[in-house]
C-alpha positions as CSV (number, residue, x, y, z in Angstrom):
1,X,-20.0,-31.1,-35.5
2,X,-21.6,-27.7,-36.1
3,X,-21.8,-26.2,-33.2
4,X,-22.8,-22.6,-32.0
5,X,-20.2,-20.4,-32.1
6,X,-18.2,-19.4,-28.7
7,X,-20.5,-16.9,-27.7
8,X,-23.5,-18.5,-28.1
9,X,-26.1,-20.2,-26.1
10,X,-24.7,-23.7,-24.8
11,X,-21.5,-23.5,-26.9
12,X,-19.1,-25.5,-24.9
13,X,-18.0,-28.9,-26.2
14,X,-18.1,-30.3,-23.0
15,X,-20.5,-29.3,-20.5
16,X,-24.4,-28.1,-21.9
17,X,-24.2,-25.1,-19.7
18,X,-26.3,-22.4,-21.6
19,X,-24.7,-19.4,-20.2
20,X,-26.5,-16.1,-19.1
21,X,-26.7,-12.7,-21.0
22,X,-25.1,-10.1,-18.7
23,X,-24.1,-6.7,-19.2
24,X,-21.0,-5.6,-20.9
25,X,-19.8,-2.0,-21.4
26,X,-22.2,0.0,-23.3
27,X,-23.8,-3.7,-24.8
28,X,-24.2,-6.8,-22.6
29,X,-22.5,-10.4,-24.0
30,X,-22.9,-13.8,-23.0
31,X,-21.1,-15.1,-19.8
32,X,-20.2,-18.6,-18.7
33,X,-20.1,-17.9,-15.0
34,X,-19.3,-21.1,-12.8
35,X,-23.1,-22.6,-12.0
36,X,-23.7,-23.1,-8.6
37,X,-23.4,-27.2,-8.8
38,X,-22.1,-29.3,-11.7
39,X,-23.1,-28.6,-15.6
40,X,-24.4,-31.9,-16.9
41,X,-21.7,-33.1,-19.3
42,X,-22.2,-33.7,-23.0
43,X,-21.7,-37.0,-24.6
44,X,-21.0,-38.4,-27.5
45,X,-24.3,-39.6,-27.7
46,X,-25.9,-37.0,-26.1
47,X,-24.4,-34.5,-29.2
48,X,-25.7,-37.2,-31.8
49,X,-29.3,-37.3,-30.7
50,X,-29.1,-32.9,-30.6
51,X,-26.9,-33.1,-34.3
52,X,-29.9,-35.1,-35.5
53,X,-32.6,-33.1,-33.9
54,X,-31.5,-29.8,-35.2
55,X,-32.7,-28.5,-38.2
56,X,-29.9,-26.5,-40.2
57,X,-32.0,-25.4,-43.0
58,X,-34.0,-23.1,-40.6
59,X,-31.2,-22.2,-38.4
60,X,-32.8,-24.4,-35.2
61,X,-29.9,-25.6,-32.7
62,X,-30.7,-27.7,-30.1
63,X,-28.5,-27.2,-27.4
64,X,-25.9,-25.8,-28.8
65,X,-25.7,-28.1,-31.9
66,X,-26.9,-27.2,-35.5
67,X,-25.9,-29.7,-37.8
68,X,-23.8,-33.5,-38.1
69,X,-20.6,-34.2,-38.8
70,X,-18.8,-36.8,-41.2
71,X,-16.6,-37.6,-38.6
72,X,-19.9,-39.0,-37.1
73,X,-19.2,-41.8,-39.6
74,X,-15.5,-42.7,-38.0
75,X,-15.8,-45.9,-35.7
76,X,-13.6,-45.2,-33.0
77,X,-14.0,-41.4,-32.5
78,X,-15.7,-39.5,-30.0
79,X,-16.8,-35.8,-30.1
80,X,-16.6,-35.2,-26.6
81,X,-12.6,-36.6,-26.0
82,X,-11.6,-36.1,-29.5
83,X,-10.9,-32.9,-29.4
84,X,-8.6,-30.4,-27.6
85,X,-9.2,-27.2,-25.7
86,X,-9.3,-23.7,-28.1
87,X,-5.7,-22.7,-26.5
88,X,-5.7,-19.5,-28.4
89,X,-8.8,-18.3,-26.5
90,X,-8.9,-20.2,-23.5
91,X,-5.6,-19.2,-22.7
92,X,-4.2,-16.6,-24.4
93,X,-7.2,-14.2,-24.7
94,X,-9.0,-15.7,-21.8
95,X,-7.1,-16.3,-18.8
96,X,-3.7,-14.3,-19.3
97,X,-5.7,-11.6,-20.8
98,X,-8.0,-11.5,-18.0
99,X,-5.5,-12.3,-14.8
100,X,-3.3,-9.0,-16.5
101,X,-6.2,-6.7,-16.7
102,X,-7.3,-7.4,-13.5
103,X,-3.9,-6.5,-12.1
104,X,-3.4,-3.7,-14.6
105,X,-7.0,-2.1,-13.5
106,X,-8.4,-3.6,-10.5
107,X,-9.2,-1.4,-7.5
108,X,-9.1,-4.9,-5.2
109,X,-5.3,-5.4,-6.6
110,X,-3.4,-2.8,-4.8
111,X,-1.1,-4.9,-3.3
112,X,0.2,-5.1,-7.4
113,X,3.6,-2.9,-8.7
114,X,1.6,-2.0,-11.6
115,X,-0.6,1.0,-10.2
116,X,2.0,2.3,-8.4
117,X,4.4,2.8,-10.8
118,X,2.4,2.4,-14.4
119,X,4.2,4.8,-16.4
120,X,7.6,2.2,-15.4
121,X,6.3,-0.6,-16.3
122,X,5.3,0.4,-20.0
123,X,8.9,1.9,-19.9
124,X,9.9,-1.6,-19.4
125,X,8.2,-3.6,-21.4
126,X,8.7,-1.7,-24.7
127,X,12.2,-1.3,-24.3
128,X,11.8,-5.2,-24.1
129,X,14.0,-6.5,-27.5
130,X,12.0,-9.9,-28.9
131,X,13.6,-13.1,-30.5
132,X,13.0,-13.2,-34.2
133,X,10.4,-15.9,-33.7
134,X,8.1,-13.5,-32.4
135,X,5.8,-12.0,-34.7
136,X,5.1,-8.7,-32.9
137,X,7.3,-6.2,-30.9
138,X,6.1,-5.7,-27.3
139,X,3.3,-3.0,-27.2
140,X,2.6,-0.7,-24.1
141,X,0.1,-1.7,-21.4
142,X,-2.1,1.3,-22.6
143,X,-3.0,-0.4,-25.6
144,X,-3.9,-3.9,-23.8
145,X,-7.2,-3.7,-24.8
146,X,-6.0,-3.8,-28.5
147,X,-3.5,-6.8,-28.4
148,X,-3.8,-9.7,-30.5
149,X,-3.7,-13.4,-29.1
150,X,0.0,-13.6,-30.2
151,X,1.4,-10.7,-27.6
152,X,-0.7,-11.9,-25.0
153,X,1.4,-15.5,-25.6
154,X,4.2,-13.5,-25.6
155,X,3.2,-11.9,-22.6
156,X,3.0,-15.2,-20.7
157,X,5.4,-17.4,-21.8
158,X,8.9,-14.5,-22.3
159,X,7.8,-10.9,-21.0
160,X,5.8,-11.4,-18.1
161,X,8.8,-14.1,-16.0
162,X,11.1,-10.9,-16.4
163,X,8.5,-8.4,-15.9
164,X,6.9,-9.9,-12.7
165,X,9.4,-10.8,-10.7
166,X,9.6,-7.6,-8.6
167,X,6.4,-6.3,-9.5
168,X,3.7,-8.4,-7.9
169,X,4.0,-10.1,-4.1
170,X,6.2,-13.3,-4.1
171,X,3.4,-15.7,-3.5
172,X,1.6,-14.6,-6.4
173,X,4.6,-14.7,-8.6
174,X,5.4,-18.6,-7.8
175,X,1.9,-19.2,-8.7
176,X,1.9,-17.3,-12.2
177,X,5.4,-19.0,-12.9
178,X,4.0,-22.2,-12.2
179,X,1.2,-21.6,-14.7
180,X,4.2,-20.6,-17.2
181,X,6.0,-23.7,-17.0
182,X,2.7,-25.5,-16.8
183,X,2.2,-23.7,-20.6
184,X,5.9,-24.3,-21.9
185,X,5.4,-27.8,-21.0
186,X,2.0,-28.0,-23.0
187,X,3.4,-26.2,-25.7
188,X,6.1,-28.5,-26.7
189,X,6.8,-30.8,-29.8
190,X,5.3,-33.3,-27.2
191,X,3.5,-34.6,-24.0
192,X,4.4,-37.5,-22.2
193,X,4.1,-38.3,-18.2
């Protein structure tokens, strides 16, 4: 299906939640804040009758949709369930990304290690040595803004377990290491229940 892309107006594969332009540094970008009652959800239907009402020669989406798909000729498949969440930015530049800036720079996080000792924890983690699988050596949390989607994975599932455990409050780390092994899990050769 061609879709918007992820910053666009009603981009999300599953819910047709527009999204609202909001300010953003020096520029402003689009935010999907959580609506005040439940998003109506797309459907498979729902995304065929907006695939076939767009008009891709002219650039004209309708909500969110600008064109068909030849999967749209496959039986037994569905647009809606047939395809998984973007991990890489849902995940890795998304959550981690965010829930580590907010503890890196937050003025509401002071109950967190890492403004109280900032200098420590960069100390740390670049003296951190990587397995070979890892594609990048650990960088310093002054350059956070610059990592790629690959350290922030890195971050989560191998630097942060080490790095955490006597930096932020007890409760907070059983939560974040539950979200780890929630990850590892996910991130195996396979899921089964």
């Amino acid at each position: 299906m061609h879709m918007c892309q992820f910053n666009g107006k009603h981009e999300c594969s599953w819910c047709e939640l527009p999204g609202k332009i909001t300010s953003k540094g020096n520029g402003h970008c689009r935010a999907y804040l959580p609506p005040p009652s439940t998003p109506k959800l797309r459907t498979h239907e729902s995304l065929c009758y907006h695939a076939r009402k767009a008009r891709p020669e002219n650039k004209k989406s309708s909500c969110g949709v600008s064109g068909t798909s030849v999967l749209l000729m496959l039986a037994y498949f569905n647009f809606c369930s047939g395809f998984v969440v973007d991990y890489m930015h849902s995940v890795c530049s998304g959550f981690v990304k965010a829930t580590t800036i907010l503890w890196l720079k937050s003025k509401r996080c002071k109950e967190f290690y890492f403004h109280k000792h900032p200098t420590e924890m960069n100390k740390r983690i670049v003296s951190m040595t990587p397995v070979s699988e890892m594609s990048r050596l650990p960088r310093s949390f002054k350059n956070v803004a610059h990592w790629k989607s690959a350290e922030w994975r890195d971050w989560m599932l191998f630097y942060s377990p080490i790095l955490l455990a006597d930096t932020i409050p007890v409760r907070h780390y059983h939560k974040w290491m539950t979200f780890v092994n929630i990850m590892h899990y996910l991130l195996g050769p396979s899921v089964s229940f």
